[in-house]
C-alpha positions in Angstrom: -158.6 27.5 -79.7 -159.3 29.5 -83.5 -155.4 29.4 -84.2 -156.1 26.6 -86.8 -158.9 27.7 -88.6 -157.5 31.3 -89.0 -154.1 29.7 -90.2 -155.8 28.1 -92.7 -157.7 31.1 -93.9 -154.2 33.3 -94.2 -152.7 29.8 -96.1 -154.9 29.7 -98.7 -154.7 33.7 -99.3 -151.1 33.8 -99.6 -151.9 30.8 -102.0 -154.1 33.1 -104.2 -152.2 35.9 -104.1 -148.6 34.2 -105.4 -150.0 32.3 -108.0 -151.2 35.9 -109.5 -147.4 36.9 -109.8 -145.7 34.3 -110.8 -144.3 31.1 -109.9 -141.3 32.7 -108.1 -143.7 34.3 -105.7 -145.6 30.7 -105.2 -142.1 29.3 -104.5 -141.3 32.6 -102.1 -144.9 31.4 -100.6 -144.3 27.9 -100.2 -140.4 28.7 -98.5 -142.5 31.1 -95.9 -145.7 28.6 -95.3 -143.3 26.1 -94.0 -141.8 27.4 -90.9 -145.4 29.0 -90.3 -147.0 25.4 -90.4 -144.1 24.2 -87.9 -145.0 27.3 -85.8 -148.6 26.4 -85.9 -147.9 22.6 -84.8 -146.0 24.0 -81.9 -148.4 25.9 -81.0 -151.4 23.3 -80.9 -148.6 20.5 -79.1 -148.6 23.5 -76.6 -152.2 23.6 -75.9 -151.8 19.8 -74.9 -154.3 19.6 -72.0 -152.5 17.5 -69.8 -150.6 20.1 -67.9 -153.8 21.0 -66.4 -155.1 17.3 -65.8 -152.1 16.7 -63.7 -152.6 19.7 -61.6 -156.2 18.8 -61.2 -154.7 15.3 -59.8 -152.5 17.0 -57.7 -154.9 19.0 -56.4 -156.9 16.0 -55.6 -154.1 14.8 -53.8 -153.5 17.5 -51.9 -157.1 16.9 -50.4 -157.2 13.2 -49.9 -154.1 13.7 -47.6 -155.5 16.2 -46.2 -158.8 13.9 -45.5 -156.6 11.0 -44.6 -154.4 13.2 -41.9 -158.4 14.4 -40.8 -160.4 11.4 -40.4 -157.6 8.1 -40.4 -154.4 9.4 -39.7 -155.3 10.8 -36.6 -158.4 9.0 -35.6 -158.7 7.6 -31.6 -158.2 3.7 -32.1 -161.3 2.5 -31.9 -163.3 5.3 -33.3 -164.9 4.6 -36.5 -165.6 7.3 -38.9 -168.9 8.9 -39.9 -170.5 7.1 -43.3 -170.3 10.5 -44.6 -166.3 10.9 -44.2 -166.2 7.4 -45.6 -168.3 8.5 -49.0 -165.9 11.5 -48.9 -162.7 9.6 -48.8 -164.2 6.7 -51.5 -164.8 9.6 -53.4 -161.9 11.4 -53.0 -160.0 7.9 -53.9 -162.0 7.0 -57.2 -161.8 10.6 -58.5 -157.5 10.1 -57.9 -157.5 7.0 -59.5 -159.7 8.4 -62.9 -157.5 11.7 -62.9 -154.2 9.4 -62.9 -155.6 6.9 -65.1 -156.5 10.2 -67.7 -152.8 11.8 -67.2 -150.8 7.9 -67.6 -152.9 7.7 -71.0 -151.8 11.1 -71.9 -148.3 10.4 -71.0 -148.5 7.4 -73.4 -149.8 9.6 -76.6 -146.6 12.1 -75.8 -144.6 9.0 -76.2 -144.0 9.2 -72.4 -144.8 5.4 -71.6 -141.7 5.1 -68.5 -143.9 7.7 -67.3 -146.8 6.4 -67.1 -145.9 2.9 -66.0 -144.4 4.8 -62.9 -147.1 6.4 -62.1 -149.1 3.7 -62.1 -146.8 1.8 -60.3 -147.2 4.1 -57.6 -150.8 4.5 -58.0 -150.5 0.6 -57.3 -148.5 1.5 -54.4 -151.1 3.4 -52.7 -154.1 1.8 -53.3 -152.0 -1.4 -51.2 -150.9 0.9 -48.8 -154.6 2.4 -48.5 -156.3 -1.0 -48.6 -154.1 -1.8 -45.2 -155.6 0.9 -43.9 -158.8 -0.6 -44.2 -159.4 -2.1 -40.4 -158.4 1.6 -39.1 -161.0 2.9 -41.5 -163.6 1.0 -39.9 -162.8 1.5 -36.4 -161.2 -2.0 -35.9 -159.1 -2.1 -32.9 -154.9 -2.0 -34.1 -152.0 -2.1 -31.9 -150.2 1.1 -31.8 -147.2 -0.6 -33.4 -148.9 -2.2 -36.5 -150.9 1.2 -36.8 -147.7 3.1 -37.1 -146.5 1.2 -39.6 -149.3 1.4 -41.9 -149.8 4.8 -41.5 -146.1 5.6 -42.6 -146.6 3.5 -45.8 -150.0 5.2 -46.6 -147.6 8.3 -46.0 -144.7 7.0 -47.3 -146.4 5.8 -51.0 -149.0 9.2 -50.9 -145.9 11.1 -50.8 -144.0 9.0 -53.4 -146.9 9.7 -55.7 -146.8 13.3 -54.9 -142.7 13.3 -55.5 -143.4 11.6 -58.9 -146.4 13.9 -60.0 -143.7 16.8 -59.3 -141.4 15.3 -61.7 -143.7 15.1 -64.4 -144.8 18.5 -63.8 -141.3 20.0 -64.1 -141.1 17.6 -67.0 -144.1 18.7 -68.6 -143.3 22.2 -68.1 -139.7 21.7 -69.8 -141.4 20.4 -72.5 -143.7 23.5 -73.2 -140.3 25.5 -72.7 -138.7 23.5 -75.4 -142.1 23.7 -77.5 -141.9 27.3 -76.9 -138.1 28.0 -78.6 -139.0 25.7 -81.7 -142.1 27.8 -82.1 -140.0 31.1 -81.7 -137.4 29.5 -84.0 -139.6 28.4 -86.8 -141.2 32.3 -86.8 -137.8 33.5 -86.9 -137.2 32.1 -90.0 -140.4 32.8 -91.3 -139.9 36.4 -90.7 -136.4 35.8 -92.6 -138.0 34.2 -95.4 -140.6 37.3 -95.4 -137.2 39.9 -96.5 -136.7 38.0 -99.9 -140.2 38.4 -100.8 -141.3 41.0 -103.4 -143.9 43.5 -104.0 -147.2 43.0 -102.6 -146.9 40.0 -101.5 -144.4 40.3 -99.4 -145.8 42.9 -97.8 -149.0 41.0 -97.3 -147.1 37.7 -95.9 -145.0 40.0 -93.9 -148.1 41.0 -92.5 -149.2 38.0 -92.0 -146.5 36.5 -89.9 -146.4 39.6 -87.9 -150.0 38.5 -86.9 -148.8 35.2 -85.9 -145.8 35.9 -84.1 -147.5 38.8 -81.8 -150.6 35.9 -81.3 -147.8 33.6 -80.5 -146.1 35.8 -78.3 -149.4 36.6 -76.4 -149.7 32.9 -75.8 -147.0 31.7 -74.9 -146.8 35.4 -72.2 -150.1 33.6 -71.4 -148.8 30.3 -70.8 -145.6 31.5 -68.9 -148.3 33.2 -66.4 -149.8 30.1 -66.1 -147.3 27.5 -65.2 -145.9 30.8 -63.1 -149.5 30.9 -61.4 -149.8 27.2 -61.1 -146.4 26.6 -59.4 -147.0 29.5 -57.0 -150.6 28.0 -55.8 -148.9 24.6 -55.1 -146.4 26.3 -53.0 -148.3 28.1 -51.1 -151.0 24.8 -50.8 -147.6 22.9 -49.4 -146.7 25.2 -47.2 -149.9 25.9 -45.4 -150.4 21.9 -45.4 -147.8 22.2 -42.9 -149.2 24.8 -40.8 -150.7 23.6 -37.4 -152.0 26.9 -35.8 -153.3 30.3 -37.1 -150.3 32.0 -36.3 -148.2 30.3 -38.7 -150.4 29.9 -41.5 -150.6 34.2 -40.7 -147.0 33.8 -41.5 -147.0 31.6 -44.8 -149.6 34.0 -45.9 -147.3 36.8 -45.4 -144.2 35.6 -47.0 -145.9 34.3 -49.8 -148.1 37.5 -50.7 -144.1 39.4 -50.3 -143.1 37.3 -53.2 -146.3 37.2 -55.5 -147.5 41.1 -55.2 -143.4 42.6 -54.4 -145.1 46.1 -55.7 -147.8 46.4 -53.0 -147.8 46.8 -49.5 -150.3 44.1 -48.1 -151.7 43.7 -44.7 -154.6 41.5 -43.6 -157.0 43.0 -40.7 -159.0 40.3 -39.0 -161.8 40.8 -35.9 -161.0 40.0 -32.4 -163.4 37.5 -30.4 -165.7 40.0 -30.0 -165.8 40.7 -33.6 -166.2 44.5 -32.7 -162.6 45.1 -33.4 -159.9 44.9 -35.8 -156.5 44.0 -35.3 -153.2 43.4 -37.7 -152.9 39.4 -38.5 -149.9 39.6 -40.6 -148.0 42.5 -43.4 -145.5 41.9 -46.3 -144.0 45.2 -45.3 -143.1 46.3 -42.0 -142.8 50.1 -43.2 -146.3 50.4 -44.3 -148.8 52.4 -41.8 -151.9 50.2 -43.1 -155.7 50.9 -42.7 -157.0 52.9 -39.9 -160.2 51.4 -40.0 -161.0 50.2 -36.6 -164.0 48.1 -37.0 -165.9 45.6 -39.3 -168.9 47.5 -40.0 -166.8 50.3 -40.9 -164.9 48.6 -43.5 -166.8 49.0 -46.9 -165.3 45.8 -48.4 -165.8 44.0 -45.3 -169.0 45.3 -44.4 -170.4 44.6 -48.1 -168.5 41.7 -48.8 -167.2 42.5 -52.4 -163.9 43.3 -53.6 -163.2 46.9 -53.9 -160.3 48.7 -56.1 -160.2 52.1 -55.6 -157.4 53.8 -58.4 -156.4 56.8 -56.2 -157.1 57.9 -52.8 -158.0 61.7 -54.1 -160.7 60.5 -56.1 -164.3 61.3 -54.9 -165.6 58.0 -54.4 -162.6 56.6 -52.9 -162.6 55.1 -49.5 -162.7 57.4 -46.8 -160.0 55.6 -44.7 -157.7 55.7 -47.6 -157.5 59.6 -47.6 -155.2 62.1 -45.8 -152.6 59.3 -45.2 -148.8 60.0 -43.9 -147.9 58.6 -46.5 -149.6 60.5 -49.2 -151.5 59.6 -52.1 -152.2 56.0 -52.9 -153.9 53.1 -54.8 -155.7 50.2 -53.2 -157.8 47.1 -53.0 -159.6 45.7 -50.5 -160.7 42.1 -50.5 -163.2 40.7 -48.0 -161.6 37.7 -45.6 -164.0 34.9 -44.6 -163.4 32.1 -42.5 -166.4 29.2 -42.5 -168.5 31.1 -44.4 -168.4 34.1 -42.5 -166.9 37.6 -43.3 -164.3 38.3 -40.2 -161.7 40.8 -41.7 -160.1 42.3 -45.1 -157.3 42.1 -47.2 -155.9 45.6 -48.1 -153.1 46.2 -50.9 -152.1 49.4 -51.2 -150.3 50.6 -54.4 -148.9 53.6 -56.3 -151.7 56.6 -56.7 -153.6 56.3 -60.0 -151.8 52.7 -61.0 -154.3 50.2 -59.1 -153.7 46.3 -58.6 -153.5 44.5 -61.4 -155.9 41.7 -62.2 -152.7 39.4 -62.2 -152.3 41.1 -58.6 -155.8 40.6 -57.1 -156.1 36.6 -58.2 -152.7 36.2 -56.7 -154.5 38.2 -53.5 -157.8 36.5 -53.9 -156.3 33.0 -54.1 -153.6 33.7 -51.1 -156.6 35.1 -48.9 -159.2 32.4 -49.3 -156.5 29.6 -49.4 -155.3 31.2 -46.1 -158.7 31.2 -44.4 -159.7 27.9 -45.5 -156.8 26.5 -43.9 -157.5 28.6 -40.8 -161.4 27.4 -41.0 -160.1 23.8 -41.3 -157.7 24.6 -38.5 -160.7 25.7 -36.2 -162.8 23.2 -36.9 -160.3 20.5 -36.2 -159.6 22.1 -32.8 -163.4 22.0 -32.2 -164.1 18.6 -33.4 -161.2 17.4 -30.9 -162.3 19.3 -28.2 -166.0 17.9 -28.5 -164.2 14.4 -28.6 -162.2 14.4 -25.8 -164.7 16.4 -23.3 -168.1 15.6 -21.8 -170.6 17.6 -23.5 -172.4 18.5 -20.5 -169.9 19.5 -18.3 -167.3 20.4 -20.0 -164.9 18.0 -18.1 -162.7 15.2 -19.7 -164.5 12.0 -20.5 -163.5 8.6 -19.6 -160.9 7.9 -22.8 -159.5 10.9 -22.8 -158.9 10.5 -18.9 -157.1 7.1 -19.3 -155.0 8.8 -22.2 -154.2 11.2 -19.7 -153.5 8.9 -16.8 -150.9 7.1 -19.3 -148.8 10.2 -19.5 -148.5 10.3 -16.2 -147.4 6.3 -16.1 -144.8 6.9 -18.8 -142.9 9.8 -17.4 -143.1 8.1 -13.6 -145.6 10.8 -12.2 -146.8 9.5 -8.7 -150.5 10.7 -8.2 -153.7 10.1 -6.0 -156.9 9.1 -7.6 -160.6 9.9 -6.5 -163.6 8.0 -7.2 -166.6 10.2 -6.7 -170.5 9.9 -7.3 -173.3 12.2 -6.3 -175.3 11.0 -3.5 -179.2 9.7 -4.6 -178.7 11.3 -7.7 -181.4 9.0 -9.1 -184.2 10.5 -6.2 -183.2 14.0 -6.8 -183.9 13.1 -11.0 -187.4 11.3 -10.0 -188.2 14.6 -7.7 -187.3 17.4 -9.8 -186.5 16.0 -13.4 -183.7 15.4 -15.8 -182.9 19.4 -16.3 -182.8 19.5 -12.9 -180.3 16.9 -12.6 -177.8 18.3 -15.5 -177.8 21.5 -13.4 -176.8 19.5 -10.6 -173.9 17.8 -12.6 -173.1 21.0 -14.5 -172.8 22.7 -11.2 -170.9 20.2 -9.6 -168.4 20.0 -12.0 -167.8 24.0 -12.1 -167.1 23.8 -8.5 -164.7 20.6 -9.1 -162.5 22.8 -11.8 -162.7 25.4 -9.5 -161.4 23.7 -6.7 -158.0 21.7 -7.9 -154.5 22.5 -9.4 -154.5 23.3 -13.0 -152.6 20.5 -13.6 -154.7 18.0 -12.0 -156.9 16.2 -14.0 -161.1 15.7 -13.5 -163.7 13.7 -15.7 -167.0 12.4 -15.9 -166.9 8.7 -15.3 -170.2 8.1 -16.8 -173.4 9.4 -15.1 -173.4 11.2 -11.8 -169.8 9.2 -11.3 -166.6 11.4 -11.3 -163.4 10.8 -11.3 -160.1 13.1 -10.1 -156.6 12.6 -10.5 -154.2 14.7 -8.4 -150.2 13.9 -10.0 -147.5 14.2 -7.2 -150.2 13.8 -4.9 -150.2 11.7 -1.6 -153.8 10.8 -0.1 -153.7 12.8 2.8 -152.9 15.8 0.8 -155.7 14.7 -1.8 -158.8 14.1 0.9 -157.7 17.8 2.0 -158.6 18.9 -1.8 -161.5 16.9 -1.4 -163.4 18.2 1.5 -162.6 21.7 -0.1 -164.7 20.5 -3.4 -167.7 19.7 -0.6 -167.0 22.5 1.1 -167.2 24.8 -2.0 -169.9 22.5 -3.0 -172.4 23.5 -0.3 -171.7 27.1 -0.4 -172.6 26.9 -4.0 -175.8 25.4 -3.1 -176.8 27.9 -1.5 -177.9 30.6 -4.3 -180.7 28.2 -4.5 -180.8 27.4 -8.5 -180.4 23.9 -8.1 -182.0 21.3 -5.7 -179.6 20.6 -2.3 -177.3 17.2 -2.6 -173.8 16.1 -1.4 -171.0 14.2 -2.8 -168.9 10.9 -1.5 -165.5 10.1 -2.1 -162.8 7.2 -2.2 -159.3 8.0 -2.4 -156.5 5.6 -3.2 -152.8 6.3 -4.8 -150.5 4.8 -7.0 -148.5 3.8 -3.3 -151.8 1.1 -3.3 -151.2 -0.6 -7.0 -149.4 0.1 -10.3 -152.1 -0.7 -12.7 -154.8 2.1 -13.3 -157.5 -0.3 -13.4 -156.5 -1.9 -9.9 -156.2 2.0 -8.7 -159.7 3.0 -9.9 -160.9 -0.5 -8.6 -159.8 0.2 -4.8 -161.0 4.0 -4.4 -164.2 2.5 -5.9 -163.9 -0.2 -2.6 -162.9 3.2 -0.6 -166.2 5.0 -2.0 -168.7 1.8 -1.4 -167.3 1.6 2.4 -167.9 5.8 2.6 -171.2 4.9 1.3 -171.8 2.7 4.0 -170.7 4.8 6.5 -173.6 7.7 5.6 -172.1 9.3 2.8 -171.3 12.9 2.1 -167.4 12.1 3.0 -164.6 11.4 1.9 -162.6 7.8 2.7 -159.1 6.5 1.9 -158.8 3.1 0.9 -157.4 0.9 3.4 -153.4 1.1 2.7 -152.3 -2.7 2.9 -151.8 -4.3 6.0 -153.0 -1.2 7.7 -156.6 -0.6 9.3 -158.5 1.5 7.3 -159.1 4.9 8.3 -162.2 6.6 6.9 -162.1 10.5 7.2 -165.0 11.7 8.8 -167.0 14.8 7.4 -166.4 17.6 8.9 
């Protein structure tokens, strides 16, 4: 900041200039310069820095729980994350512990040393309640119980830390309030002080502190903004935290751009699947008859990918779309919307004619939109990512964890249901004859004709390799080797188009009527499928009930 040096340039003029009249101007001179000094020490205690290192920790923050909920939180037991996630989150954790370290030792030159023990009390806190996270971390195996419970202390002390970073905020922003009426005060006076002087040098110290107090004024309108700005940004970062689908984080986006930009009418027009297509995601006004632009391409912002602020609607290079509106003349900005890197819709703020968006306007616009998509971004890829984690790549079906996550639902809530053991017959001769791609055509078809042939709510996955297994809920067997010979039915007709070399499919069927354990149900339709084998093949068999004879079904 140049508020010092400039001070001291204006102290040592008024200095020349009263000792030229007289002593009772130097005394006049020394009466003013001392409120003005106080005023300037306000000032520089204002600048302090450390307002903005503890929003740059709770940004941080902010992030690591983000990464914890992400990659630990949530993680399948079992599953290890990537080395790269763990350098994110060791990063991630060293750069919190460095920013809280920087803000506790500027809480203890402010004389703030409760403070800063608390906060490194809870930084304490968390790093205990992080290092029991360490065998989920590495993919160690933890009962469900004792994972609960360290998860809701790594919760419970990340969000103890956060609660205590809030206080100090409000604290530190009280402060700067405070700071703020002494600096007002001390000018007050000095302006006082400024009426008792005579001649020309009161004219010139009048001057003088008028220069201060409008530079004063200026920053502490600045500063206001800022803490205004800040608090905003960790609002809206809090509540789309809490968001869980694009809908709602649509929402958040709305309410929060009705409370930041109240004198514009927002809207936010985002591209279909098809991205040929535009359509309303959310408004802060339910009055206002938006854009009419219909597609991407014809969107200049979108289309360019730049910010444009057009200052009336009447003027000549304004945007086409934004003239002969019902509502008459107008204002605008458009800001481009991109989700993972890609532009997929606009922001557009429309105003009063000739009075366009202020630049406090479009950062609050700027900030709400990318926040927004980056959340929606994250959003996607996380429903991506779990998809690919709980499906077979190749076929699209369920693979064997997420089927036994399934089949534990069903357990829980008492759900009877039949299970099939299936495996593609000579799998391995039809690979050796016609090759591999061959042979993922065969299981990709296979398992098209499976989803096509069961309930929605009936559950199939790949078991590993050309073995398959389908469970049918509220299912008896004879009701399930009916569904069966329908998948070989459906099976051959498909075969028929001719894109894929000719095979068949064998099946054992048993029920949770056989056993109560999964394992022992999946053990005795594998039994059923070895004595179909036996048999030929290409049908389907139910395991032997007990004490019964069994009764293979023959194909048909």
């Amino acid at each position: 900041m140049h508020t010092q040096p400039r001070a001291l340039d204006s102290r040592k003029w008024i200095f020349a200039t009263g000792a030229l009249t007289g002593a009772a101007i130097v005394l006049a001179s020394l009466v003013i310069l001392s409120p003005l000094t106080a005023a300037r020490n306000d000032l520089r205690r204002a600048a302090n820095p450390l307002s903005g290192q503890l929003a740059a920790l709770r940004t941080t923050l902010l992030h690591f729980q983000i990464f914890l909920e992400r990659n630990v939180d949530d993680i399948a037991p079992g599953t290890p994350p990537t080395p790269t996630e763990l350098a994110s989150g060791a990063l991630l954790t060293q750069t919190q512990k460095d920013q809280a370290t920087t803000v506790a030792n500027g809480l203890r030159g402010m004389a703030r040393s409760s403070d800063a023990r608390a906060l490194d009390a809870a930084m304490t806190a968390l790093g205990a309640a992080l290092d029991k996270m360490t065998p989920i971390a590495v993919g160690s195996f933890v009962p469900l119980a004792t994972r609960a419970r360290i998860v809701e202390s790594e919760r419970t002390a990340l969000e103890r830390l956060w609660n205590l970073t809030t206080a100090l905020e409000k604290h530190l922003a009280d402060d700067d309030t405070a700071t703020d009426a002494a600096a007002d005060d001390h000018l007050g006076r000095a302006r006082t002080a400024l009426l008792i002087a005579v001649g020309l040098d009161l004219l010139l110290v009048l001057g003088t502190a008028f220069v201060f107090g409008r530079r004063a004024g200026r920053q502490a309108r600045a500063r206001r903004l800022e803490v205004q700005r800040q608090a905003y940004e960790a609002r809206l970062l809090r509540a789309l935290e809490m968001t869980r689908t694009e809908p709602v984080v649509y929402d958040v986006i709305g309410e929060s751009l009705h409370d930041s930009v109240r004198d514009l009418s927002v809207e936010m027009l985002i591209a279909d699947s098809s991205r040929a297509h535009f359509r309303r995601a959310l408004s802060n006004n339910g009055e206002f008859d938006g854009c009419g632009v219909v597609s991407p391409l014809d969107c200049p912002a979108a289309a360019g990918g730049q910010t444009l602020v057009f200052p009336s609607s009447g003027a000549l290079d304004a945007c086409p779309h934004l003239k002969d509106r019902p509502s008459g003349p107008c204002s605008a900005a458009c800001l481009p919307v991109s989700i993972a890197g890609r532009t997929v819709g606009v922001t557009h703020a429309v105003g009063r004619d000739g009075i366009p968006p202020s630049e406090t306007d479009l950062e609050a616009l700027n900030f709400t939109s990318r926040r927004g998509s980056d959340r929606i971004a994250m959003l996607r890829a996380f429903a991506t990512s779990e998809t690919q984690a709980r499906t077979d790549p190749l076929t699209g079906l369920l693979n064997r964890r997420s089927l036994e996550h399934r089949v534990r639902d069903l357990r829980r809530e008492g759900t009877p249901y039949s299970l099939a053991y299936g495996d593609l017959d000579h799998f391995k001769i039809l690979n050796d004859t016609y090759g591999h791609e061959a042979g993922d055509r065969a299981l990709r078809l296979f398992s098209r004709v499976l989803r096509d042939s069961i309930r929605p709510n009936d559950i199939a996955a790949r078991y590993g390799g050309e073995e398959f297994v389908i469970v049918l809920p509220d299912c008896g067997t004879d009701v399930a080797v009916g569904v069966l010979e329908r998948v070989r039915e459906r099976l051959t007709l498909a075969l028929t188009a001719g894109h894929v070399p000719s095979f068949t499919v064998t099946f054992g069927v048993a029920s949770t009527a056989y056993a109560t354990e999964y394992d022992e149900i999946v053990a005795i339709a594998d039994r059923a499928l070895l004595d179909a084998k036996a048999a030929g093949r290409n049908r389907v068999v139910a395991a032997e009930f007990p004490g019964a004879g069994r009764q293979p079904i023959e194909q048909i």
